[in-house]
Structure formats: C-alpha cells, structure tokens
C-alpha positions as CSV (number, residue, x, y, z in Angstrom):
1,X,-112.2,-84.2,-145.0
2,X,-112.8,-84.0,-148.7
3,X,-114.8,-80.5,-150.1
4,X,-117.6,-82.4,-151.8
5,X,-118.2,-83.9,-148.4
6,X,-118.4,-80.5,-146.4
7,X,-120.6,-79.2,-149.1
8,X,-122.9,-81.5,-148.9
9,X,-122.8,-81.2,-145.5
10,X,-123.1,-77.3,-145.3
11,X,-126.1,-77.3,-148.1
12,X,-128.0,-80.1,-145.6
13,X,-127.6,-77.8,-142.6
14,X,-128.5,-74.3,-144.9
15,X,-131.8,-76.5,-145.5
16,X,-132.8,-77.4,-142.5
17,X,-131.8,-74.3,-140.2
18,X,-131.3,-71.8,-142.1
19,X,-134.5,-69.8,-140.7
20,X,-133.9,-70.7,-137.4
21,X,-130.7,-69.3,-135.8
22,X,-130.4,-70.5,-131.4
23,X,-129.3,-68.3,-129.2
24,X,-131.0,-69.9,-126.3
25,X,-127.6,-71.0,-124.8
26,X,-125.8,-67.6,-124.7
27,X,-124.1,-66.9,-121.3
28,X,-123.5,-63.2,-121.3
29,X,-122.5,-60.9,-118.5
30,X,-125.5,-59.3,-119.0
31,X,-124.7,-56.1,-116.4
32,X,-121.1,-55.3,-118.2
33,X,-122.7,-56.2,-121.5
34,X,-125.0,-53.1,-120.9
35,X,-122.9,-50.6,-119.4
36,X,-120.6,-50.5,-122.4
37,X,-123.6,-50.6,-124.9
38,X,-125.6,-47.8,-122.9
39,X,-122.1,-46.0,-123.5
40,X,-122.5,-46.0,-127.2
41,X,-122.8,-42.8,-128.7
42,X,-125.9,-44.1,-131.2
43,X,-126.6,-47.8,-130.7
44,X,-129.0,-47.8,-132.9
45,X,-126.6,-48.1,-135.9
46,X,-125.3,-51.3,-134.8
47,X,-125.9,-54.3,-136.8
48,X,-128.7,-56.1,-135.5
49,X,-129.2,-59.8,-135.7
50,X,-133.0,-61.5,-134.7
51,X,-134.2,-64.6,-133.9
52,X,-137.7,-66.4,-134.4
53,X,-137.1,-67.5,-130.1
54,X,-137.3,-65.1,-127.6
55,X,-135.1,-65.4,-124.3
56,X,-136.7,-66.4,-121.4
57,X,-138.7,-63.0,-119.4
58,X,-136.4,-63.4,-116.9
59,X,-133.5,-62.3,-118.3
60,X,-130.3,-63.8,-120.1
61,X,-129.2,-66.3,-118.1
62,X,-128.6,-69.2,-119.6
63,X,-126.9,-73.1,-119.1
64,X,-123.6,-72.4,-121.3
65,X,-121.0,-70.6,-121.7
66,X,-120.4,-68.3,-125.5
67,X,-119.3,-70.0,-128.4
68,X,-116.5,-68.6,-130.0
69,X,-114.5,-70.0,-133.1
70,X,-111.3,-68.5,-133.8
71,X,-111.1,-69.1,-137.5
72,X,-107.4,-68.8,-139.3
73,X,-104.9,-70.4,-141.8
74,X,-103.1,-71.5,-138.6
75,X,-99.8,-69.4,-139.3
76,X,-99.0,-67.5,-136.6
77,X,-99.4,-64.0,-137.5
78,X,-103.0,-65.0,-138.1
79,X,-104.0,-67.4,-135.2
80,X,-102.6,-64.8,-132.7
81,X,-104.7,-62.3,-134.1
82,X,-108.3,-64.5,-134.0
83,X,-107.6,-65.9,-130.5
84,X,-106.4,-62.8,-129.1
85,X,-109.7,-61.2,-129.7
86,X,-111.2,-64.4,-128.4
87,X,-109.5,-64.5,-125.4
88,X,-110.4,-60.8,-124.1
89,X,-114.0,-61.4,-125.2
90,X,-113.7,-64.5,-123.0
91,X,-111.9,-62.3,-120.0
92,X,-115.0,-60.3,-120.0
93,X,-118.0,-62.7,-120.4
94,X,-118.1,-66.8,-119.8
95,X,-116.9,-68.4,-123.3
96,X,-115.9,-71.4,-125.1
97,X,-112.8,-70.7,-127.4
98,X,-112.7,-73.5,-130.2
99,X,-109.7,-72.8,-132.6
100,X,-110.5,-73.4,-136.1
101,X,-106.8,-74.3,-138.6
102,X,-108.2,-74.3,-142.1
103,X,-106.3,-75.4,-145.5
104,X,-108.3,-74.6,-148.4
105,X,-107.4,-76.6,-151.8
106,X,-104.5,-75.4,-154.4
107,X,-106.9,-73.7,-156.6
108,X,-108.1,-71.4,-154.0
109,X,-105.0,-70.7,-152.2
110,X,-104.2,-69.1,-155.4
111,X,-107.1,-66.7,-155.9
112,X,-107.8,-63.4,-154.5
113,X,-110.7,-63.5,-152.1
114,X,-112.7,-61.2,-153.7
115,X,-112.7,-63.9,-157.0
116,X,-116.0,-64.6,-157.9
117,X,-115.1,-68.3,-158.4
118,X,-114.3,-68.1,-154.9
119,X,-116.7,-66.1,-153.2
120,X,-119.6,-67.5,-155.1
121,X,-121.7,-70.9,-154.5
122,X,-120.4,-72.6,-150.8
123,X,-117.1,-72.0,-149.8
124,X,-116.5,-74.7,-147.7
125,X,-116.6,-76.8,-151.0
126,X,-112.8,-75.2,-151.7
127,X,-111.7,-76.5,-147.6
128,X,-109.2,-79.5,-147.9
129,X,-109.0,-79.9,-144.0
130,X,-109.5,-78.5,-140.6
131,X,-107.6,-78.9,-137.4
132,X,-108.1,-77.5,-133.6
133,X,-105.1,-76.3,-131.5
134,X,-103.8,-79.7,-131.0
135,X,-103.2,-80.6,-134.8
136,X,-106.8,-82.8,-134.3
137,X,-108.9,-83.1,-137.2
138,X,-112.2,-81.1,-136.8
139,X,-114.6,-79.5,-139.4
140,X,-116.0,-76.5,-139.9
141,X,-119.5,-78.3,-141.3
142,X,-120.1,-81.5,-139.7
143,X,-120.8,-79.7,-136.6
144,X,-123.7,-77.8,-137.5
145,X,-126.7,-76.6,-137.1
146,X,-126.6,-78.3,-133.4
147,X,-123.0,-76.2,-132.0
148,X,-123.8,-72.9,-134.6
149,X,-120.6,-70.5,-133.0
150,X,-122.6,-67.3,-131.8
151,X,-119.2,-65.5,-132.4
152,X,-116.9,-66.6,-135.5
153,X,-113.6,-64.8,-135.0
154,X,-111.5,-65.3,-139.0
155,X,-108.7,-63.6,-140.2
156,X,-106.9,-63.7,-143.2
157,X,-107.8,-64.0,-147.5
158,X,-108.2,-67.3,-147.2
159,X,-110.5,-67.4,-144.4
160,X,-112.6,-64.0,-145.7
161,X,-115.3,-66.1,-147.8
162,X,-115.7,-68.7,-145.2
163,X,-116.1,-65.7,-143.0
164,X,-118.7,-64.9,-145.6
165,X,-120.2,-68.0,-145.6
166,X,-121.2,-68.8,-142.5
167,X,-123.2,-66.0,-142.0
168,X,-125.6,-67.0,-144.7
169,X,-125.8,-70.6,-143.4
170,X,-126.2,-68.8,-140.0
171,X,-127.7,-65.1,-139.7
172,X,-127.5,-65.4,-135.9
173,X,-123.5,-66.2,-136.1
174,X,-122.1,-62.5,-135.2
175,X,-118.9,-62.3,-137.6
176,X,-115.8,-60.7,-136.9
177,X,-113.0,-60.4,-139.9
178,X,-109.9,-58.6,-138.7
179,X,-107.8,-57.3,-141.6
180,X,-108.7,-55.5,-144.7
181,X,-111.7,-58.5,-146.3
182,X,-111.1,-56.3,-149.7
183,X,-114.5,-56.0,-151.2
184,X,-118.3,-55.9,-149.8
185,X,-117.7,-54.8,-146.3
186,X,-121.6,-55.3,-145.7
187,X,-121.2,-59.1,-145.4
188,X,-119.8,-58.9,-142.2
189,X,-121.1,-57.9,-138.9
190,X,-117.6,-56.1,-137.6
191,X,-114.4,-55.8,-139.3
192,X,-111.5,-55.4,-137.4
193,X,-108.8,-53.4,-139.5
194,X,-105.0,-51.4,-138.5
195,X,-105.6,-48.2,-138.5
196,X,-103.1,-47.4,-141.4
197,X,-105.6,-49.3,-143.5
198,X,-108.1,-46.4,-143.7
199,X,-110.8,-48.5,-143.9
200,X,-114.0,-46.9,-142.7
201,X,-117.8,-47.9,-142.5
202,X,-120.5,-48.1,-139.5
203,X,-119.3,-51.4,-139.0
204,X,-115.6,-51.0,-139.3
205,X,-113.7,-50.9,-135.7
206,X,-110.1,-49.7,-136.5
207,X,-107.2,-50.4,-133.8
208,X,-103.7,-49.6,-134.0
209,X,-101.6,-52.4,-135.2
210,X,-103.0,-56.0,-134.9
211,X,-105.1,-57.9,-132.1
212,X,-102.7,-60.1,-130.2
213,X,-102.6,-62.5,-127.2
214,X,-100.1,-60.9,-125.1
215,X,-100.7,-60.6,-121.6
216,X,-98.4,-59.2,-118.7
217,X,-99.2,-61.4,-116.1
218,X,-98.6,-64.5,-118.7
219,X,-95.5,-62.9,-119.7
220,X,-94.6,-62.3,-116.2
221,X,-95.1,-65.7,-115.3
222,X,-93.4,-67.3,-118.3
223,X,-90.2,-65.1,-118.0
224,X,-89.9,-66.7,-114.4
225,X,-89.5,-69.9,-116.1
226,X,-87.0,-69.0,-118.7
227,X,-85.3,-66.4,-115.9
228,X,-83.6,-69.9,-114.4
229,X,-82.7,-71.0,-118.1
230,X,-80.8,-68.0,-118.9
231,X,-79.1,-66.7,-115.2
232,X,-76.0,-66.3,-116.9
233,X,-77.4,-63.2,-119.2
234,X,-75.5,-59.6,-117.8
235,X,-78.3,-57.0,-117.2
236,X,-79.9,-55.3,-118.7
237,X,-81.6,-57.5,-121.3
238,X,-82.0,-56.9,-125.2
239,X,-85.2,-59.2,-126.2
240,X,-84.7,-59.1,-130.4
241,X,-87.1,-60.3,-132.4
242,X,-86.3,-60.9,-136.5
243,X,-88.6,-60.9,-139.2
244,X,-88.1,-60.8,-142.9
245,X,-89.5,-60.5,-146.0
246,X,-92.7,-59.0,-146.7
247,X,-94.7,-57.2,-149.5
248,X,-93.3,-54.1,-147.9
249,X,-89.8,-54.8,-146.7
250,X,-87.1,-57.0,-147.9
251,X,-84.1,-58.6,-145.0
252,X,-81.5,-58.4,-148.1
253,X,-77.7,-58.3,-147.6
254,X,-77.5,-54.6,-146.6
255,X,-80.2,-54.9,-144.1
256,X,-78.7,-57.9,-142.7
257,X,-75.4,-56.6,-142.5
258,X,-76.5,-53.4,-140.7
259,X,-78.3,-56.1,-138.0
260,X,-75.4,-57.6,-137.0
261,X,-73.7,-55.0,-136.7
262,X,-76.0,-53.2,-134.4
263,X,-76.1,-56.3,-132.2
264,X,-72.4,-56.8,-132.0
265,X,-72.2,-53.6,-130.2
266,X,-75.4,-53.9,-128.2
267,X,-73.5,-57.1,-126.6
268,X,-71.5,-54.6,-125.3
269,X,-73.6,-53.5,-123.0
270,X,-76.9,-55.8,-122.9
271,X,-77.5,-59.6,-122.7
272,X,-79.1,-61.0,-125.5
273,X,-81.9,-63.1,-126.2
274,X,-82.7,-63.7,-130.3
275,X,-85.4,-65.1,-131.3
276,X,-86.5,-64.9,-135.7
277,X,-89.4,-65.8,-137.3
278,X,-90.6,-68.0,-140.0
279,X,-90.2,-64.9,-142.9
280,X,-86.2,-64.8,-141.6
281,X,-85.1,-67.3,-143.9
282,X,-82.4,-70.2,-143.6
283,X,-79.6,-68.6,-145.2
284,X,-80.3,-65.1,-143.1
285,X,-80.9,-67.1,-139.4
286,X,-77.8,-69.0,-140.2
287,X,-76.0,-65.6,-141.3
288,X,-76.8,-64.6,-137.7
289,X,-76.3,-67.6,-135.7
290,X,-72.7,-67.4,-137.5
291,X,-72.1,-63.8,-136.6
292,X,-74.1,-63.4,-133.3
293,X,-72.1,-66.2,-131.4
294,X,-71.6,-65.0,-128.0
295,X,-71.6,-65.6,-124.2
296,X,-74.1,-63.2,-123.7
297,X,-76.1,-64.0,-126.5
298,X,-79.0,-66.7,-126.7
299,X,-80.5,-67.4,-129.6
300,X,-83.8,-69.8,-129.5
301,X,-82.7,-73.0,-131.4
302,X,-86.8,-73.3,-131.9
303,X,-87.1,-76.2,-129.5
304,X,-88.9,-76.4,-126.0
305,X,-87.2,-74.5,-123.6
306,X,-87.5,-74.1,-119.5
307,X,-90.7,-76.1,-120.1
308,X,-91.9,-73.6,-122.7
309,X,-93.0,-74.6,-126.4
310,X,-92.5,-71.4,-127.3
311,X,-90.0,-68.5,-125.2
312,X,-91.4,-65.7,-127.5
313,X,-93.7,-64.1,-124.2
314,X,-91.2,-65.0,-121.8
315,X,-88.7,-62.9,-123.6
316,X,-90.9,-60.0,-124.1
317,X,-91.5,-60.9,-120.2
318,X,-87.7,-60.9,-119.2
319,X,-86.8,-57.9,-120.7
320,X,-85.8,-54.3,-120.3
321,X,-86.0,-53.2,-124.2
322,X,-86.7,-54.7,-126.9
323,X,-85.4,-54.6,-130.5
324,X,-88.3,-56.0,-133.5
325,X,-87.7,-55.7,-137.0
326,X,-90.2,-52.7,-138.6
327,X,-92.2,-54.7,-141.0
328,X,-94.1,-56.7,-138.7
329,X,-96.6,-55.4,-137.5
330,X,-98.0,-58.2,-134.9
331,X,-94.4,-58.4,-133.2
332,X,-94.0,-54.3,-133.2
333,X,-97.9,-54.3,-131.5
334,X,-96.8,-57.2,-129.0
335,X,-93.8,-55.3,-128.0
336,X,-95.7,-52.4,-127.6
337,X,-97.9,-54.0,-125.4
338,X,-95.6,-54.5,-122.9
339,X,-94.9,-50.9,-121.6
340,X,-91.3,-51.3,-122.4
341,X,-88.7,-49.1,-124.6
342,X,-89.3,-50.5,-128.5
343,X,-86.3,-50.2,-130.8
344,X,-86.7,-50.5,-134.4
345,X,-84.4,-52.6,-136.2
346,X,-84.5,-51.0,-139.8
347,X,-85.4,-53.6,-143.1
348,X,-84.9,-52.6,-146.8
349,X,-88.0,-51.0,-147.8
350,X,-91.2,-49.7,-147.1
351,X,-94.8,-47.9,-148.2
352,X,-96.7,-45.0,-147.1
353,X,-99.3,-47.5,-145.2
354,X,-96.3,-48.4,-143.0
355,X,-95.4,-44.9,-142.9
356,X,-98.8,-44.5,-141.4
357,X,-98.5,-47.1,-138.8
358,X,-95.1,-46.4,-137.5
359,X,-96.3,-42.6,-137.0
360,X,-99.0,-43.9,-135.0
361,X,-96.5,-45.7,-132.8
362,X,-94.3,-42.5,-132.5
363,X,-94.8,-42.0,-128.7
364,X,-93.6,-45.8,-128.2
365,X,-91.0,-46.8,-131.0
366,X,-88.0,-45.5,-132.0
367,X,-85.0,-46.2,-134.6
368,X,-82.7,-48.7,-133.2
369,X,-79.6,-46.0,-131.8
370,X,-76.5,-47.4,-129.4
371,X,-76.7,-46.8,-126.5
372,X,-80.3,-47.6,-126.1
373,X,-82.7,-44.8,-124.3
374,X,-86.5,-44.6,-124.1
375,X,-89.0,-44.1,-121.4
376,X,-91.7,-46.6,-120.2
377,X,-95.3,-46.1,-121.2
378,X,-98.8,-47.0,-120.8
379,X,-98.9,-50.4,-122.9
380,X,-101.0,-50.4,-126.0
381,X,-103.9,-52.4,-124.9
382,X,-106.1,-52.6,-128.6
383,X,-106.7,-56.0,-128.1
384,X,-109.3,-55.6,-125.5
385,X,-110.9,-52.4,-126.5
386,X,-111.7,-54.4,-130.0
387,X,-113.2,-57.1,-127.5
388,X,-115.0,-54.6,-126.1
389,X,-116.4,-53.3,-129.2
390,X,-117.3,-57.3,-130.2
391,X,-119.5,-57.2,-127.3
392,X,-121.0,-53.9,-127.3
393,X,-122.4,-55.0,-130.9
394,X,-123.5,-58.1,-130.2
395,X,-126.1,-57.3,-127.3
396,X,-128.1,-56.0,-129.4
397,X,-128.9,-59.7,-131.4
398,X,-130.2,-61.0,-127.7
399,X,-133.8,-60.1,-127.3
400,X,-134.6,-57.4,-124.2
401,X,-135.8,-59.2,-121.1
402,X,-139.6,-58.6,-120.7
C-alpha cells in the first residue's frame, strides 16, 4: 500500500481516537499477572498508561484474548527476536500474535533512525508495504482504531520510529523496542536491550544476548523428524551453524580457512550437520560445500527437509554440541538456550561490546578446541524472564477491580 495512503489513514484514526485508547477486551491472567507485579521491588516507577473506561467492578475478565503485534523488517535475526517475546508473553497469558513484515521506502532505509526527517511528522508515511507470516499483504494503518494492538513488540532501526509512532496515535498501546532505539529512550514504554549494550534507564530491561523463539520441547520434537532424515550420521553429533560478516567481524580468507580446517578434523570424530546463514556469502558457502564434502557431513541445501521449512531447531534439537560462529549473537543465545556444550568458531575481528557479551557467556561458551569437551548447563532462558518483565509493566495500564 502506497505511504500517502497510510498517512492519510493514520492522521484519520489520530483524529478520531486519539483520546480514547480500549482496553475493554484485555484477557489477562489476572492471578499470575499480580504475583509477579506484587514481586516488584517499587512498582510504582513503572510506566503507567490510563484510560477514560474503567474495567468492569468485577474484575478483568474479559471476551478476547491480548493483542500482540510483532513488528520487524522480516529478516530473521529481527522477527525471531519480536515473536520470541511474543510467544512467552503468550505462554503466560491468553494472546493473539499478529506478525507485522514492514519495508519502509529507499529514502528511509537509508537514514539513521534518530534523523529528524525520519522521526518527525507520521512515520507510516515512509512504509512501502506490510506483510503477515504468510507473505499476505496487511497494514499497519488500515486496521485502526477498531483492532489498536495493546502490546506492539518492534525491533530493529527501521521499525524504531514506527515503534514511536504508534504510541502517539495510541497511548494505551504498551510498546516494547528490543535493541538499542539510539536516541529518546522516554518514547517507549520498555526497551529490551543485550546486556553488553549498557543501556540503562527505569524503563530499560537488559537480558543477555537476544530474545529468541527457541523452545526444547519444539526442538525436541523437530529433531525426531529430521533424526529419520539423517540415521546415517555416527554419534556424537556436531550441529554448526555459520555466519559472516558483520559490523564487528569479517568471514575473510583466514577465518574461513581456519573453519574448514577445524571441521575436517571434527569429522573425525563427530557427525556433521551445517547449516549458514544469509551474512555467509555465496563465494564462502560454496568454499565450504567444496571442502566439507563428506559421508558424515550434511549440509542444509536450504530446501524443506523431513517435512521441515527450516532444520535450524531440529539441529540444535539433535545434537550433542554445537559449534556457531562468534559474531552472532541470536545463534550464540539460541545455542545457549539449549543446555548443551557451545563451541565458538572464531571470525576475523571484534570490539569491546562483543568482548562484553562473550564474557557474559563465559560459564556456557568456549573457543572451538579438538577434541571437544564442555559440561551441560542450566539453559539461558532470557526470553521469558523479558516476557515476564512485559507483563509485570503492563498491569499496571488496567484499572484495579473495585
């Protein structure tokens, strides 16, 4: 859908309903919803949120289910992170997950998101289109005021004045930006950061690494699937996972050399299953396909396998360690969310923010070193006490029950 269209859109709805924000059709689990709050150390510097209707005296109980948009550029990194926290908000209390793909034009993809050509005026004007999980056209405008999200979930530069945005067509819209937003922290109601960020504020909830949607039981049951599809791997099982390039860390010729050689000799002693990311690269994925061709070594041609889209959980599912590249932080916190020895897989590069989240993963990770040790571990499970934090917060914007 054209800008002009959603801004028109978007400044019809900030008209009409801008003074009244709903939240008549929350469905909260009210008695976990206020053990956790009551657990607060001072809830009384949580941000609040009013609305001119009052729920009903007798209590919060009402027809439908929490609405949650899980806002993001639709790369993966990004999506993961907005429906992860979605989806443990949504293990704890009834909700409705819509995901939310936005492109925004050329001219904004380019600029920072603290630009005040950006930030200023409505942002939606700069959205090109929007799409749900499916690849379906949706909007982010046309929507409103009827379907207002009472949670918005974004993540990412691009989606950080959007973020922004719907909170002044919306006041009642509880907004959630994981990542560093950059500049004016006070427009959101929680931000979500890494820890290595060292970003800090009353409403700043910092975790280690990223949220992510990684369950064990999903794992579990995916890795029965692909268990059939790869029988003829020796035990135990290497899951790799390959990155590249980043602002931080480069995959150049030395780094990729030392990779392969590493694997050769894990083969040795480990079946392998490979599986790289979008930031690998053609000429580095076909570098390793060349090299890494071996019996015991699958590599995910990035088709549907064992009736799986995607084998990425199933191999994290399958495995007994697991070797990820160190510049990514989403697969290092995925792997470490699985309870399993992490080997690091070493890149060209670096910074001290880095620096700072690999120390914080000490007790889990460890340099890539033949032959493979490491002990199990209670899984990092930062996903769900940020969904716990969402939830603590937003009780407080749903009137007390006279």
């Amino acid at each position: 859908m054209p800008g002009p269209l959603l801004l028109a859109q978007a400044d019809t709805i900030a008209t009409k309903t801008l003074t009244k924000p709903n939240l008549r059709d929350w469905r909260i689990n009210t008695d976990f919803l206020i053990r956790i709050f009551t657990s607060h150390p001072n809830p009384s510097t949580m941000p609040r949120m009013t609305s001119d209707k009052q729920a009903p005296a007798t209590g919060f109980n009402p027809a439908t289910p929490l609405r949650i948009w899980a806002v993001s550029d639709g790369r993966a990194g990004m999506e993961n992170q907005v429906r992860g926290l979605a989806e443990a908000v949504a293990a704890l209390t009834p909700s409705q997950i819509n995901i939310k793909r936005v492109k925004v034009d050329g001219w904004a993809e380019k600029l920072p998101d603290w630009a005040p050509s950006w930030t200023s005026g409505n942002a939606f004007s700069r959205v090109v289109n929007v799409t749900d999980k499916n690849g379906d056209a949706t909007t982010l405008a046309a929507e409103l005021p009827d379907i207002w999200p009472n949670i918005w979930i974004g993540c990412g530069r691009r989606i950080t004045p959007l973020t922004r945005q719907i909170k002044k067509l919306n006041p009642a819209t509880f907004t959630v930006q994981t990542q560093d937003p950059g500049s004016r922290q006070q427009d959101f109601d929680l931000i979500i950061p890494p820890d290595h960020d060292r970003l800090t504020g009353q409403n700043v909830f910092p975790i280690i690494g990223a949220p992510n949607r990684f369950s064990p039981d999903h794992a579990a049951q995916q890795a029965t699937q692909l268990r059939a599809h790869l029988g003829h791997l020796p035990k135990p099982r290497l899951a790799v996972l390959i990155g590249g390039n980043s602002k931080a860390y480069a995959l150049d010729a030395a780094a990729l050399e030392n990779i392969i050689e590493q694997l050769q000799l894990a083969v040795k002693s480990h079946g392998l299953m490979i599986s790289f990311s979008r930031r690998t690269g053609a000429t580095a994925e076909t570098a390793l396909r060349a090299a890494l061709d071996h019996p015991d070594i699958w590599i995910w041609d990035g088709k549907p396998v064992a009736g799986l889209d995607n084998p990425y959980a199933a191999m994290l599912g399958l495995a007994d360690d697991i070797a990820v590249t160190n510049e990514s932080t989403n697969m290092i916190t995925d792997a470490a969310s699985t309870g399993k020895p992490v080997h690091l897989l070493a890149l060209t590069g670096g910074n001290a923010k880095f620096r700072r989240f690999h120390d914080s993963l000490a007790h889990i990770t460890q340099p890539f070193d033949l032959p493979l040790s490491g002990q199990n571990y209670p899984p990092l499970r930062e996903t769900e006490r940020a969904a716990k934090e969402i939830l603590k917060r937003v009780l407080t914007a749903i009137p007390a029950a006279k």
